[in-house]
Structures are given as C-alpha cells and as structure tokens.
DRENVEX-712580 format. One line per 4 residues: number of its first residue (from 1); their letters; for each residue x, y, z of C-alpha. Coordinates in nm, 4 decimals, padded with zeros to 6 digits, always signed. Layout:
residues N
NUM	a	X/Y/Z ~ ...
end
This chain:
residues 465
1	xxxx	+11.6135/+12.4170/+06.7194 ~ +11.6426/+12.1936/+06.3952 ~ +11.9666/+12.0073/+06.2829 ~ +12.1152/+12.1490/+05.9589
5	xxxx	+11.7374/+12.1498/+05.8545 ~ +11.6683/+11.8275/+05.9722 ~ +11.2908/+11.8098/+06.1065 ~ +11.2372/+11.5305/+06.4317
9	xxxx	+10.9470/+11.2760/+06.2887 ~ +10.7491/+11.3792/+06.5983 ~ +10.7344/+11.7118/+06.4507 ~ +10.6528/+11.6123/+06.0620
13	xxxx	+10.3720/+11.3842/+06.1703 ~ +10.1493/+11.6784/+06.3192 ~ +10.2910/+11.9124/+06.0145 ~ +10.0646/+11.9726/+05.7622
17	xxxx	+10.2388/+12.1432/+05.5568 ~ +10.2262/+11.9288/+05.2589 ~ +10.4650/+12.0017/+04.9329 ~ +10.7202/+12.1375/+05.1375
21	xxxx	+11.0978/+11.9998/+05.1180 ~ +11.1889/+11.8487/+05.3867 ~ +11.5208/+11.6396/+05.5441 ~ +11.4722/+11.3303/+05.8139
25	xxxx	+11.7504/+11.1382/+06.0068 ~ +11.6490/+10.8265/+06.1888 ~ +11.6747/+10.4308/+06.1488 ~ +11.4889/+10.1563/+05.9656
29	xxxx	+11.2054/+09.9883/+06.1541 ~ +11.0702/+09.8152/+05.8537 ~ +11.1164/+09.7875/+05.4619 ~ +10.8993/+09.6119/+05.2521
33	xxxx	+10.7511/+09.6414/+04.8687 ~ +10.8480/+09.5447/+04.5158 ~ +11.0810/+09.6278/+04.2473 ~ +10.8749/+09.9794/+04.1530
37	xxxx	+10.7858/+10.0704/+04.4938 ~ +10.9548/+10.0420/+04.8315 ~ +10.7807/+10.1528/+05.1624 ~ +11.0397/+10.2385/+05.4728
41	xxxx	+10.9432/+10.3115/+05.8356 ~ +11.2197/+10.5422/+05.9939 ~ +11.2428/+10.6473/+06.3567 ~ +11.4195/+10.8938/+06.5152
45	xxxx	+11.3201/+10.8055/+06.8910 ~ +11.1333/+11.0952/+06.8949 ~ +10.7890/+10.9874/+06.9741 ~ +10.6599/+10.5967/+06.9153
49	xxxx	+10.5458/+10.6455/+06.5932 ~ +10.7699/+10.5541/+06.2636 ~ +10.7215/+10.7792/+05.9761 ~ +10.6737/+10.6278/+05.6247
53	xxxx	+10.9594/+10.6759/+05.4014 ~ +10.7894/+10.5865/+04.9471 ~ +11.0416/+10.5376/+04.7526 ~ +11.0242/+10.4699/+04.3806
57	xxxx	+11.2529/+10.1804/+04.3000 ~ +11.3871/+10.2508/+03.9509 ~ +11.4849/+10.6210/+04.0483 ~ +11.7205/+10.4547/+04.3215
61	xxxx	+12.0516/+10.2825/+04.2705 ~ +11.9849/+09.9558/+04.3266 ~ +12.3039/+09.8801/+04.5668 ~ +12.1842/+10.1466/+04.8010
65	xxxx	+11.8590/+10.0298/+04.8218 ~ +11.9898/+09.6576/+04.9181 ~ +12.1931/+09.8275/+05.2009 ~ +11.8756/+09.9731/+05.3817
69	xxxx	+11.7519/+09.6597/+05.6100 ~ +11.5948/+09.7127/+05.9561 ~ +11.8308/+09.8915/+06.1789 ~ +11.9936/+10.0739/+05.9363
73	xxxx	+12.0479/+10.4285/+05.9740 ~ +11.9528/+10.7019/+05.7394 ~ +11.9311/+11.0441/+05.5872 ~ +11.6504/+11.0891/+05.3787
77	xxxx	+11.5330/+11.3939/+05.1786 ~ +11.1959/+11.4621/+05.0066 ~ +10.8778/+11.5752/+04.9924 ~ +10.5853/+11.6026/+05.2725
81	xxxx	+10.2731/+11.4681/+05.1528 ~ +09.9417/+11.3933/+05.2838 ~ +09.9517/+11.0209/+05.2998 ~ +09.6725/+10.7869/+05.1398
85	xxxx	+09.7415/+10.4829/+05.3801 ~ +09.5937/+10.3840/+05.7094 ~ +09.7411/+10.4734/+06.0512 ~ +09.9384/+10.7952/+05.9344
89	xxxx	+09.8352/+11.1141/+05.8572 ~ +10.2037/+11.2318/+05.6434 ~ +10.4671/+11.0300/+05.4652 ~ +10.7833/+11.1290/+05.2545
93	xxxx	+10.8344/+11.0731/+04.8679 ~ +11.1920/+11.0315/+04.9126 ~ +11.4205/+11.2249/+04.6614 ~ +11.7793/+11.1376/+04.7733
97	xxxx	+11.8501/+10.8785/+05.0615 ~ +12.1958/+10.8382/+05.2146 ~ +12.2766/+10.5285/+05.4191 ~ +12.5073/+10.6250/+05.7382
101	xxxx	+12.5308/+10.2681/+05.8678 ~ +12.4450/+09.9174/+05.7511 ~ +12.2666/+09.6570/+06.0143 ~ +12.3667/+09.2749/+05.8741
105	xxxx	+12.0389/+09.1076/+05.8453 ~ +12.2070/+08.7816/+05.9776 ~ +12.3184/+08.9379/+06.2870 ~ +12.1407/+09.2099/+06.3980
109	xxxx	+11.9374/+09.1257/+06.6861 ~ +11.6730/+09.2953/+06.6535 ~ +11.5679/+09.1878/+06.2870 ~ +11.2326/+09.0378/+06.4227
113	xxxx	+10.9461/+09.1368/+06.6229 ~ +10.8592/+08.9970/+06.9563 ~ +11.1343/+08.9596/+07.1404 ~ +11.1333/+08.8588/+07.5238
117	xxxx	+11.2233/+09.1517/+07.8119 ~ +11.4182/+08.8391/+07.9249 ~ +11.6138/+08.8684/+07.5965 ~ +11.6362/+09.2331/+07.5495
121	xxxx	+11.7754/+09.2551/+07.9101 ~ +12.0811/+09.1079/+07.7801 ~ +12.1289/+09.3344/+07.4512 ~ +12.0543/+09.6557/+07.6931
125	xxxx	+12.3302/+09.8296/+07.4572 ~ +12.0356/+09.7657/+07.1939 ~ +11.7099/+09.7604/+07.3353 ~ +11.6723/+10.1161/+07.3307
129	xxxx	+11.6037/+10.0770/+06.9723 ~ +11.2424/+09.8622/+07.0303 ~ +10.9054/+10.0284/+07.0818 ~ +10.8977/+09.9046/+07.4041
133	xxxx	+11.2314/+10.1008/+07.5655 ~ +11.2056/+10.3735/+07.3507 ~ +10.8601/+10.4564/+07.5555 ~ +11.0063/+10.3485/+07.8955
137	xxxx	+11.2807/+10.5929/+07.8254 ~ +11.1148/+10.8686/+07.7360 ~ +10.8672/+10.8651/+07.9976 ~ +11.1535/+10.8123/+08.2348
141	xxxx	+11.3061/+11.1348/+08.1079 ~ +10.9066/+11.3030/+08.1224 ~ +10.9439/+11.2019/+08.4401 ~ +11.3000/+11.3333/+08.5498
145	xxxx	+11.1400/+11.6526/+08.4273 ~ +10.8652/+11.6885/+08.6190 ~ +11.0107/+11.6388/+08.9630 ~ +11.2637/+11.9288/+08.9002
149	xxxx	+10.9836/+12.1074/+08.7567 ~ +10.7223/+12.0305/+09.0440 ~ +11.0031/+12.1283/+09.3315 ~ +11.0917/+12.4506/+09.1616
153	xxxx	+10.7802/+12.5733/+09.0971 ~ +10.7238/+12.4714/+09.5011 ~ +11.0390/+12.6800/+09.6013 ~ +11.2908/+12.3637/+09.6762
157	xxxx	+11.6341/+12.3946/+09.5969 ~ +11.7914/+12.0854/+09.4319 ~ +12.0831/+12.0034/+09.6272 ~ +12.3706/+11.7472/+09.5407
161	xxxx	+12.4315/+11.5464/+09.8174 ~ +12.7536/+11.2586/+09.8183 ~ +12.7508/+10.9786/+09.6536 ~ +13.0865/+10.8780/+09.8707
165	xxxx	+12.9866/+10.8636/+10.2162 ~ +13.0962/+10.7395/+10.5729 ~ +12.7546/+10.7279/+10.7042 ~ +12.5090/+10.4062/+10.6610
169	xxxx	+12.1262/+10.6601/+10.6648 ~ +11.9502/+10.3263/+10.6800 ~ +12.1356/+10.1626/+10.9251 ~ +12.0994/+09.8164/+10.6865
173	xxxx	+12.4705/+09.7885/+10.6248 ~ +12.4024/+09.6399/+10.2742 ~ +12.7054/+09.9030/+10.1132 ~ +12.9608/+09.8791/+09.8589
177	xxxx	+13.2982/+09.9995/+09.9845 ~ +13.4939/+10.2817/+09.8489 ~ +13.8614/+10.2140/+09.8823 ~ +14.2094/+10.2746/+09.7467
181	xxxx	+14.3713/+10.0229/+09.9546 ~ +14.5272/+09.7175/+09.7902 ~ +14.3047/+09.4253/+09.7929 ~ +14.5862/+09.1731/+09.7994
185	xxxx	+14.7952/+09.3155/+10.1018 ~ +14.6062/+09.6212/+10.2816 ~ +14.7510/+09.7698/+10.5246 ~ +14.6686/+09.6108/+10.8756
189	xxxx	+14.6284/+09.7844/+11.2711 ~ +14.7496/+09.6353/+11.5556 ~ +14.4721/+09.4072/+11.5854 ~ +14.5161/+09.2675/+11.2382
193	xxxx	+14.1967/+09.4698/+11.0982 ~ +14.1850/+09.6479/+10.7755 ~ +14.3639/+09.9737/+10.8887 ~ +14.1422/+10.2231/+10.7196
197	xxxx	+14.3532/+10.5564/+10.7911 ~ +14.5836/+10.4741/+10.5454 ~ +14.2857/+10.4596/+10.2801 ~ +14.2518/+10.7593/+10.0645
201	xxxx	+13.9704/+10.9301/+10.2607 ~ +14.1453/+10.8324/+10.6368 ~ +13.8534/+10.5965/+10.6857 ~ +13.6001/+10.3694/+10.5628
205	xxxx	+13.3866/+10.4880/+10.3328 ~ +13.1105/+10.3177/+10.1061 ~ +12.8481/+10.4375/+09.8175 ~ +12.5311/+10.6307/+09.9685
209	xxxx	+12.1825/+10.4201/+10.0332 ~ +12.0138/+10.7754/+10.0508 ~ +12.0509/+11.1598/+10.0210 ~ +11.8483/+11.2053/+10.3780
213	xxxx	+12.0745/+11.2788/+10.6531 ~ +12.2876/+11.5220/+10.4131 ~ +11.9334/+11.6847/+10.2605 ~ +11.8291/+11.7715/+10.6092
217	xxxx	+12.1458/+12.0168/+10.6589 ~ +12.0383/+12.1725/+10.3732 ~ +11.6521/+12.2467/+10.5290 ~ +11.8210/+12.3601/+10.8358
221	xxxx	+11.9299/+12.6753/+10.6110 ~ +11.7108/+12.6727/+10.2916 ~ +11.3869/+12.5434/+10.4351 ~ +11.2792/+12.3206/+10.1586
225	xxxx	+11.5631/+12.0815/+09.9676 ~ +11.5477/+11.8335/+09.7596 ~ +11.7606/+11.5302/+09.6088 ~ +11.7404/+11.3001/+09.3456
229	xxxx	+12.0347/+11.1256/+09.2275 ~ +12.1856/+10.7712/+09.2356 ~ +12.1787/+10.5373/+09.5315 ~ +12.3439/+10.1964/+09.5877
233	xxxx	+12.2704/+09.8932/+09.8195 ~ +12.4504/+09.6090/+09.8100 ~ +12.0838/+09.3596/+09.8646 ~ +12.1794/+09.0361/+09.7303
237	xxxx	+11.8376/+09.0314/+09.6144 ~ +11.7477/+08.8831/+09.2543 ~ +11.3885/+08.9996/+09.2419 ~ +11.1710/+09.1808/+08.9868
241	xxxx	+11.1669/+09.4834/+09.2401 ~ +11.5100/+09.5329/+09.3179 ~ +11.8620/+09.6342/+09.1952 ~ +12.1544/+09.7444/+09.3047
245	xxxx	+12.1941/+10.0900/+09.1634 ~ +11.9247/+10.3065/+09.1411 ~ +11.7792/+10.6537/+09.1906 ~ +11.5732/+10.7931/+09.4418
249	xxxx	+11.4104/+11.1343/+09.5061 ~ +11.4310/+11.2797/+09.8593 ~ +11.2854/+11.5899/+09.9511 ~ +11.3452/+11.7580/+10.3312
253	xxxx	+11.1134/+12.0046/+10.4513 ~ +11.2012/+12.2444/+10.8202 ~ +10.8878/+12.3464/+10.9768 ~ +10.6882/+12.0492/+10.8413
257	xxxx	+10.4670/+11.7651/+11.1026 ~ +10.4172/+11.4665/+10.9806 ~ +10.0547/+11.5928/+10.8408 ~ +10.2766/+11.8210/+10.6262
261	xxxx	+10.4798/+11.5474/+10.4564 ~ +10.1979/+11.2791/+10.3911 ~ +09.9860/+11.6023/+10.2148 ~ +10.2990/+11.7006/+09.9818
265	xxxx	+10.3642/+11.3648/+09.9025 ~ +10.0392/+11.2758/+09.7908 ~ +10.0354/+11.6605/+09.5917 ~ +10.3669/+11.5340/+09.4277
269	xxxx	+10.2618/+11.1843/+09.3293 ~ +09.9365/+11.3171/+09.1884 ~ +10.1026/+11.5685/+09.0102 ~ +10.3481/+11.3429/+08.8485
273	xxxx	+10.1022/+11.0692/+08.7923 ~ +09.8700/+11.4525/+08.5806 ~ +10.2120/+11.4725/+08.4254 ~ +10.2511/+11.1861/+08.2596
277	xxxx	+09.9262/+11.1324/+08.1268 ~ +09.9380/+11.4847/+07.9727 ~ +10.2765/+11.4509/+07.7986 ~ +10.3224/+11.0920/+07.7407
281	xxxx	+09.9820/+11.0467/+07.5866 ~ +10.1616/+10.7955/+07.2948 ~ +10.4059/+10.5932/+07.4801 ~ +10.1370/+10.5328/+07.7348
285	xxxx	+09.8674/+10.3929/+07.4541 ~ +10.0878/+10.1943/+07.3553 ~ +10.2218/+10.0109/+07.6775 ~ +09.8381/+10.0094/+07.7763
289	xxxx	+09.8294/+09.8004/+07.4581 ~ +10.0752/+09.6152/+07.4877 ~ +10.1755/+09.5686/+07.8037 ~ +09.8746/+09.6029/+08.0713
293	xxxx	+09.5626/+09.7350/+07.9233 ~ +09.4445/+09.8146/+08.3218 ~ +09.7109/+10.1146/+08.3013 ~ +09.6066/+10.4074/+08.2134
297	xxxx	+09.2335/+10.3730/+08.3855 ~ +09.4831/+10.2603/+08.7079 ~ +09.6566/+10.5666/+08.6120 ~ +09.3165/+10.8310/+08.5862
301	xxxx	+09.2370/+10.7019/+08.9193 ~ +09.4923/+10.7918/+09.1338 ~ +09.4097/+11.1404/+09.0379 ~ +09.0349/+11.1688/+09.1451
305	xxxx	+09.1343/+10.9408/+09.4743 ~ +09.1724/+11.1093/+09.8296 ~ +09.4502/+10.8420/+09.9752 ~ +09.2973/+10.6448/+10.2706
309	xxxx	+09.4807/+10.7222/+10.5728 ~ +09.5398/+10.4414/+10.8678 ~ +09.8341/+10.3844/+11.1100 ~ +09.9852/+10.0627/+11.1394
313	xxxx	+09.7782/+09.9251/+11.3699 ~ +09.4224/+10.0074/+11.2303 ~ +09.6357/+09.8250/+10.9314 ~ +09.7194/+09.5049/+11.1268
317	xxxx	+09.3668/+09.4613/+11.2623 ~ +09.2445/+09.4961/+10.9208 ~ +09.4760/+09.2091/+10.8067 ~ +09.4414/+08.9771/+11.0767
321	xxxx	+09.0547/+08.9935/+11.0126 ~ +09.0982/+08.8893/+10.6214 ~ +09.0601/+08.5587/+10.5229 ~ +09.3761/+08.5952/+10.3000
325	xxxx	+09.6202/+08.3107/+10.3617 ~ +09.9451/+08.5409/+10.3410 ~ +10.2772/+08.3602/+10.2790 ~ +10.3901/+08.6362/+10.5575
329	xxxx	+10.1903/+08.5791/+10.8719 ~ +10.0711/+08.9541/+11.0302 ~ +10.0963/+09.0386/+11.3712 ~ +10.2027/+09.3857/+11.5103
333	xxxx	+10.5620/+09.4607/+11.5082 ~ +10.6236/+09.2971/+11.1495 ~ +10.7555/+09.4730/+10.8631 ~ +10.4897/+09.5010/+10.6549
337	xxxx	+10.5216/+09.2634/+10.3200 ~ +10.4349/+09.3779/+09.9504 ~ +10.1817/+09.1091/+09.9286 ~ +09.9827/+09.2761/+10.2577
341	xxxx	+10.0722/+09.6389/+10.1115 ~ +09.8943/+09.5289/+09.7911 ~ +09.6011/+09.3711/+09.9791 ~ +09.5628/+09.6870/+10.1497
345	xxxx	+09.5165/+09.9069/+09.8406 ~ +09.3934/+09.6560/+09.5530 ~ +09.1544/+09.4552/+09.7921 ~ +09.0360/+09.6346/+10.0707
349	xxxx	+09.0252/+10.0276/+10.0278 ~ +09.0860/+10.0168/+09.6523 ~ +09.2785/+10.3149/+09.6477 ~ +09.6212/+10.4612/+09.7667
353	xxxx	+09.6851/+10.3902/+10.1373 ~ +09.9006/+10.5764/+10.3350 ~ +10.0169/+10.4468/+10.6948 ~ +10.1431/+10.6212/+10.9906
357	xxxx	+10.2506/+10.5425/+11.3180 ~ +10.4847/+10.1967/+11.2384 ~ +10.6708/+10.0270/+11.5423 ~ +11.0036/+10.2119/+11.6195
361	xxxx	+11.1482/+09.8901/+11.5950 ~ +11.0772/+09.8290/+11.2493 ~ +11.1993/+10.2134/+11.1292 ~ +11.5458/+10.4033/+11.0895
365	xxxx	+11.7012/+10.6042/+11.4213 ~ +11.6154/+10.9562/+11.2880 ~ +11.2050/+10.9382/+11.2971 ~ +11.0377/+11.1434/+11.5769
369	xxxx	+10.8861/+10.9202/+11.8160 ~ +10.5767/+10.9279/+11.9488 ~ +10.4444/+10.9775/+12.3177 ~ +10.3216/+10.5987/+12.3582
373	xxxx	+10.6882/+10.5110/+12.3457 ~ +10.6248/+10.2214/+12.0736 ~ +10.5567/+10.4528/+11.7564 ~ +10.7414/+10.6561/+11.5220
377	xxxx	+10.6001/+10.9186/+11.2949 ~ +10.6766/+10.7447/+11.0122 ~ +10.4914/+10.7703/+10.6862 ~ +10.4459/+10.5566/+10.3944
381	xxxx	+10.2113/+10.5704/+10.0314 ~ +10.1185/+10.2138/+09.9532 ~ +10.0044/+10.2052/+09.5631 ~ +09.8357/+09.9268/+09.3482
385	xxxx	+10.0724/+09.6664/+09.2141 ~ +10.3491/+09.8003/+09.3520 ~ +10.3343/+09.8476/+09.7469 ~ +10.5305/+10.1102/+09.8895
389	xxxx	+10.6433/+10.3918/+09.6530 ~ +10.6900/+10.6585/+09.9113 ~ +10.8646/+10.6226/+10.2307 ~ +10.9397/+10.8939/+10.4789
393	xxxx	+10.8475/+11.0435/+10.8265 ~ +10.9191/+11.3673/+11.0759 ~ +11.2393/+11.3682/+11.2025 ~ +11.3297/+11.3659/+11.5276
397	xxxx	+11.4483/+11.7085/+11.6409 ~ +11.5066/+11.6487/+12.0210 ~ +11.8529/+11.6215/+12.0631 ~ +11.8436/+11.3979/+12.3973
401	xxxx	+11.5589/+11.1504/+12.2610 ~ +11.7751/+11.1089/+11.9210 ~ +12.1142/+11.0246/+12.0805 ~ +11.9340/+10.7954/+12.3613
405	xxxx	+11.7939/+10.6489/+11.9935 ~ +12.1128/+10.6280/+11.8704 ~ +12.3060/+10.4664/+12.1786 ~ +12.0049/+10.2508/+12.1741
409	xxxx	+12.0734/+10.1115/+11.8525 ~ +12.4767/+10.1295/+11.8870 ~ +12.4921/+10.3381/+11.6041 ~ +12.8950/+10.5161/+11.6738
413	xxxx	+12.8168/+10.8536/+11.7850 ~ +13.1727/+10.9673/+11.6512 ~ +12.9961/+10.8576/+11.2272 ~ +12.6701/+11.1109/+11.2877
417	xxxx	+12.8302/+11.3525/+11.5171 ~ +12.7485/+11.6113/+11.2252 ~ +12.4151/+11.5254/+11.2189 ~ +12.3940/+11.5406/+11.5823
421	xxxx	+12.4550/+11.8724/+11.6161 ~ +12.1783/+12.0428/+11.3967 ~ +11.9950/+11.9227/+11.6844 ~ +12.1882/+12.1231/+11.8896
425	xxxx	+12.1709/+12.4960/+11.6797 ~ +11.8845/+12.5990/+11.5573 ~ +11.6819/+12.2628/+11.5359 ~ +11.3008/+12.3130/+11.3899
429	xxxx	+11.0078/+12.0295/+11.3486 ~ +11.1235/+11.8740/+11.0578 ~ +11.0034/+11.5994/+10.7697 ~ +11.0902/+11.4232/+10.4927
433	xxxx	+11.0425/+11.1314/+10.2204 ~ +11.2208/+10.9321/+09.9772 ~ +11.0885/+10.8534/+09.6567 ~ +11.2273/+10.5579/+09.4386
437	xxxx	+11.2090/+10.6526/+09.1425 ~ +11.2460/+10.3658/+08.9221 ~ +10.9501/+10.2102/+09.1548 ~ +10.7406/+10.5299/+09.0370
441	xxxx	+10.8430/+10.4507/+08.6404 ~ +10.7338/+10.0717/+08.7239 ~ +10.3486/+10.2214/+08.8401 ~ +10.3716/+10.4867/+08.5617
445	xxxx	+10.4776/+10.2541/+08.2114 ~ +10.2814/+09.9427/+08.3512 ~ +10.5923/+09.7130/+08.3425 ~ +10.6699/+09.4268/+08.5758
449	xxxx	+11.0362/+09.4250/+08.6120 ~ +11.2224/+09.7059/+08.7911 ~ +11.5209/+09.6407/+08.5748 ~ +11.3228/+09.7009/+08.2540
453	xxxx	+11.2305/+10.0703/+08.3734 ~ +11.6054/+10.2010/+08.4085 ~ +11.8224/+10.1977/+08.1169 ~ +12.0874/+10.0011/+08.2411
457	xxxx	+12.0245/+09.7674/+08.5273 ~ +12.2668/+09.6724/+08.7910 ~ +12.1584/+09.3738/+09.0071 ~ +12.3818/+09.0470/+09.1291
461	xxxx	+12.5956/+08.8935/+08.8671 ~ +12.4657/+09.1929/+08.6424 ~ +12.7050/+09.4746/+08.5464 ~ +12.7774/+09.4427/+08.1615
465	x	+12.7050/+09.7420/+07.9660
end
C-alpha cells in the first residue's frame, strides 16, 4: 500500500512508466554538480540501490538547496524518466523538494565513505543508514521471514516460550538474574544466603539460554513446535562469535529419531540458504562485492550438497590422522573446537558435516543415550567458516534413564520436576534442534563479526544504544 502517494525507490527503479508524476521520501546519499545542475542520490532503505534525484539549479531556491547535504532527509516530487546515465535504468526531474531534516556536514558521521565495522559498531544508532547494514538488515528480516514461513507451511505452531525462567536448559550456569530484591540490603535466610522467597517470583529466577525444555511441552500436545525468540548468556566472552543477547530458533518434534531431526534440519537450512538467494538477490551482490567475493558460490553450494554424515568418533580418527597442528589438541571426549569443525567441512569433506553420537559427557542431561553407555544421540550441522550452526539431538524419553541422568549430574530434581513428568504421561520418541540465528545471518551476508549481523549488539562492557 503506498504512503499518501509516495512510491518506495525499490518500486520506481523497476517502473517503467516514464512521464508519470510521481512523489519519493528517503535521505541523501550523495549530492554533487554545479550551479545549473545538481544530481542527488536518495534512499529509502528499501532495496541497496539509491535513486537519482536532477535537479535544475536556477528553478530552486538557493537556501534550500544548501540545506540538502548527505544524510539529509527529503520529500521530493517530479517526474519519472528514463535515465541517460550509467548504472540506473530511471531517475526523477525533481519539481518541488521539501527538506524534513538537515544533517551538519561538520558533524554527521557518516559524511564519508569507508568507514570501519570497528567504527560503525559504536554509532549502531546510525549505521543502519550505510550500504553495508542496510543489506545485513534486510536480509536479517528475509530471513525472520522465512523460518515462520518454512514452519508453517511444515505444520509447526510457533510457540512463545519465557524469557524469565527458573530453569538453567544448558546446565552452563552463565545467566543473568532476574530480581526485585534490593541490591544494597537483600533480604537474608538463616544461613546468611540471599533469601530468594521474598523476591518477586518466590525464587531465583534468571533470563532463558534456550526455548527447549518449555518447546518440548508444547510437542507433547501439538506434535511439531517451534521457537524463535531472544536468548541470553552471561559468557564473558569478547569474541567475533559471541554476544550476550541473541536469538535462536528451536524447533521440537514428538515422534521424531534422531534420523528425523538431522533430515529436517538439513531441509530447513537448505531452504533458508534457496531463500535468500531468491529474495535478497541485491544485498547479496553487493556484500559478495564488498565483503567476501567467495559468498554467494559458498552460498549455491550448500544447495546441490548432500551433508556428509559421521559420528564423533569416525570425526576424531579423522583428525588425529591430519597433519594439522591444532591450537586444540583432539582426542575423544573433547569438545570439539571451531578450528577442527572448520577443518572438517572446508578441508576434508568440503561440504556440510553433520556429527552424531558425541560423548555424554560433553552434551546437556536431556539427550537420549545410547546402548554403548558412552554416547548420546546428539546431532550437530558443521558449516564452512562458521562451525556449528545447528545443534540438537533426540531427547531422552525414558523416565528412569533421565532422572538417573539428572541425579548424575546433581541437577535439583525439585527445578525440572515439570519436565520430569512428561516422561511420566504420555511420553513419545522425541527430537529437537536449536538454531542460532545470528550465526545463520553470519554464513548468509558473508560478514565476520557476529555483532555486525544483529542490529544492536550486546556483549561485555557493551550495552549503549
């Protein structure tokens, strides 16, 4: 639906409807020319591309034409024409331009080209406004889309699980707390702890590391869930691949093996992966431009792959036998590093891995276990420059084998007691994964840094805007 007859610039630069009348709103990438001719490039963050703006000088007033620098903001109306220059097919000959708001030439950051992602990263209320995040955003929203989309048209039912919660899924500990209580002189029990049923929810409660535990109730009665909303871990990690808030997309499946899950999960990366390059055609030229010119051929083959499928230890032979000096050393029973994840897929298969069968030790209570006592049913896609992008497994659905887990691992039986007891009615084979989705807009754009793929990062130190 247009604006008060206001056209988006993605729409007037496939129009060819030339002579027509028509109204743009946007802001000033560019303006250059001389006094009888002045050439603007306005974008609306529509699509990548500016549209060109001719305006003849002497039928302007000349104050209003000073006021238009870059990042200015503007209404202009005219008339579509076929356009003479190189790299557009339509401009505007402007007939009346009305400046909204001024951007001080001295001051506005973004006055110049080629600026550093270090840089933008701290004028996030402003890099929106730059080629670069204007892609990254709207292939994260192409994205957002798709998921729903895929799940829908699979018959899952979204389902909005807590972002308050008393349980820890991971079993990491790495939370933020959620409390009322006052910070300088909480309330104390008898044994001079924090006494947390005085708080407002009657105990201690932190932000959720993952929609799992409360997804799988929802399989138990719909069959096939799905989540995907914000998540929180309190990782004091300052690294290119992590941050402290950020989304992830979990679906739950009843009746599904572990065969099950690694088969949807490579159906719902591949069709995400067909998504974007469908729909995002000219934010992705442009990042393969400027930004990795590898991506979109990296891109076109994950869709004509089969993943390679290994367990863990047909994985751990593989990387004992390479002659790679890893800063890691491998032997079975680790938890498996990015830098041998990438081996795996960029070096030796050269395609999408996925592995099965990981040391129980090394994986969360709630994955079935297998008969050889030392494995879990776990499951994990390993992709090119990234390492693990999926992570999930079957669940265990044996009530005695998942509390003897849980007493195993001193996990208080009186926190998952709720959990517990969809063992107990009606439990069904069951599996699941977790997708992190700002990992999945990292593989997708072809950027480096997971805080440049989300539009506001949180991370230590890190919680301006």
């Amino acid at each position: 639906m247009e604006h008060e007859g206001v056209t988006k610039v993605k729409d007037l630069l496939k129009s060819t409807d030339y002579g027509s009348e028509v109204k743009v709103k946007g802001w000033v990438r560019t303006k250059r020319g001389n006094k009888n001719i002045a050439f603007i490039a306005l974008n609306d963050g529509s699509i990548i591309h500016n549209i060109q703006i001719v305006v003849d000088v002497p039928n302007f007033n000349e104050d209003t034409l000073a006021l238009i620098t870059t990042g200015a903001s503007l209404s202009v109306s005219g008339t579509l024409v076929e356009s003479m220059g190189k790299g557009q097919t339509v401009e505007i000959h402007a007939k009346d331009i009305e400046v909204y708001g001024t951007a001080d030439s001295e001051t506005y950051p973004l006055q110049k080209k080629g600026h550093s992602l270090e840089f933008l990263r701290e004028i996030a209320h402003l890099r929106p406004r730059t080629n670069t995040f204007g892609a990254v955003l709207r292939v994260r929203h192409a994205m957002s889309f798709a998921i729903h989309k895929y799940f829908n048209d699979n018959g899952y039912y979204y389902m909005h699980t807590p972002i308050i919660t008393a349980s820890d899924a991971e079993g990491a500990g790495e939370m933020f707390r959620v409390t009322t209580l006052d910070d300088k002189n909480p309330p104390l029990d008898e044994n001079g702890n924090v006494d947390y049923t005085k708080d407002f929810f009657g105990k201690e409660t932190n932000m959720t590391v993952s929609g799992q535990l409360e997804a799988e109730l929802g399989a138990t009665a719909l069959s096939q869930v799905y989540t995907f909303g914000p998540t929180f871990r309190a990782e004091n990690s300052n690294t290119p691949r992590h941050l402290a808030e950020f989304w992830m997309v979990e679906p739950e499946m009843a009746f599904y093996d572990i065969e099950d899950d690694m088969n949807t999960a490579e159906d719902f990366i591949k069709y995400l992966v067909q998504y974007a390059l469908d729909n995002c055609s000219d934010d992705l030229e442009f990042l393969n431009k400027m930004y990795d010119t590898k991506l979109l051929n990296r891109l076109k083959s994950i869709i004509d792959t089969d993943f390679k499928r290994l367990t863990y230890t047909e994985a751990i032979e593989i990387l004992e036998k390479s002659t790679k000096k890893f800063e890691f050393p491998v032997k079975w029973g680790i938890d498996l590093q990015s830098e041998h994840e990438r081996f795996l897929v960029e070096n030796h298969f050269k395609r999408p891995v996925i592995l099965i069968d990981y040391p129980k030790d090394i994986k969360a209570f709630y994955m079935k276990q297998n008969d050889d006592g030392k494995t879990v049913r776990a499951m994990d896609v390993l992709f090119p420059q990234i390492g693990e992008i999926i992570g999930g497994s079957q669940r265990e659905e044996n009530y005695e084998k998942l509390i003897s887990r849980i007493r195993e691992l001193n996990i208080p039986e009186k926190d998952v007691w709720w959990y517990l007891e969809t063992r107990k009615f009606g439990t069904v084979p069951h599996s699941g994964f977790g997708l992190g989705f700002e990992r999945l807009i990292l593989f997708v754009t072809g950027m480096s840094n997971i805080r440049d793929v989300i539009p506001f990062p949180r991370s230590p130190k890190n919680a301006e805007f």
